[in-house]
N, C-alpha and C positions, 0 to 999 in steps of 0.2 A: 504494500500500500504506500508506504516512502516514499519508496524509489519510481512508483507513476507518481507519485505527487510533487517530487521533487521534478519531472520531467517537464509534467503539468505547467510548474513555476516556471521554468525556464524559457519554454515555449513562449509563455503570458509574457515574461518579461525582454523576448525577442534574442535569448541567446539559441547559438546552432550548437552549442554542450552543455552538459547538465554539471558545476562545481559545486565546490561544499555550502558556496551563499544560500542554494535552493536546498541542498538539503534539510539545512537548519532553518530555512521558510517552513519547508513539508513537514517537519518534525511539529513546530510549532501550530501545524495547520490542524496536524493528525494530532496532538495533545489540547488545544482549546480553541478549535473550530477556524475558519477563515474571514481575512478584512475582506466584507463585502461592500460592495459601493452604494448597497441600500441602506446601511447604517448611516445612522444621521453623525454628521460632522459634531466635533467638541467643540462648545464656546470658549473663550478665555479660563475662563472661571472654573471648568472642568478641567481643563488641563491642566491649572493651578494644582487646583484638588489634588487630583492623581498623580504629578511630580512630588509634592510634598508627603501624600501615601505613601507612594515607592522609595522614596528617600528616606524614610521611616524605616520601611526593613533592613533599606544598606547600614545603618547608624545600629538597627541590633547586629545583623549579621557581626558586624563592626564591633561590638561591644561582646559579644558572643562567640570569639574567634573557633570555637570547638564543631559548630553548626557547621554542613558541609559548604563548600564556597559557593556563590551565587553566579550565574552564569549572563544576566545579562534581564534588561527591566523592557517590557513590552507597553507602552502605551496608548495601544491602537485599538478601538474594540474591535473583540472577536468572539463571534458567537454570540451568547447570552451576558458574555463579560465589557465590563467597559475598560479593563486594563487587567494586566497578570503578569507576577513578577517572579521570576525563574529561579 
């Protein structure tokens, strides 16, 4: 399922090979759903929101160095989610 969705991404985004950037799209697509273009854009104020959210768990992560490492902060909705952080 990956690796067509990683294909998938590549295609969409007009490359003729599939690298590791679509992989970790497809992973993320295949773990909490895909940005669709039907989701309604974030105002300022939500995007506030959700950078100050996210930067919230870097600061325990941060503080909690034993927790495994984090991989990187999504804030695009996807799916049912309006941001999800790795």
């Amino acid at each position: 399922m990956v690796v067509n969705q990683a294909g998938l991404v590549a295609r969409k985004a007009g490359d003729d090979e599939v690298a590791s950037k679509h992989f970790v799209e497809a992973i993320k697509i295949a773990r909490i759903g895909d940005v669709s273009g039907a989701e309604r854009a974030l105002n300022e104020d939500e995007r506030t929101r959700i950078a100050v959210h996210e930067a919230g768990h870097g600061l325990v992560a941060r503080v909690a160095r034993h927790w495994r490492a984090r991989r990187g902060d999504d804030s695009w909705p996807r799916g049912r989610r309006i941001g999800a952080s790795r």
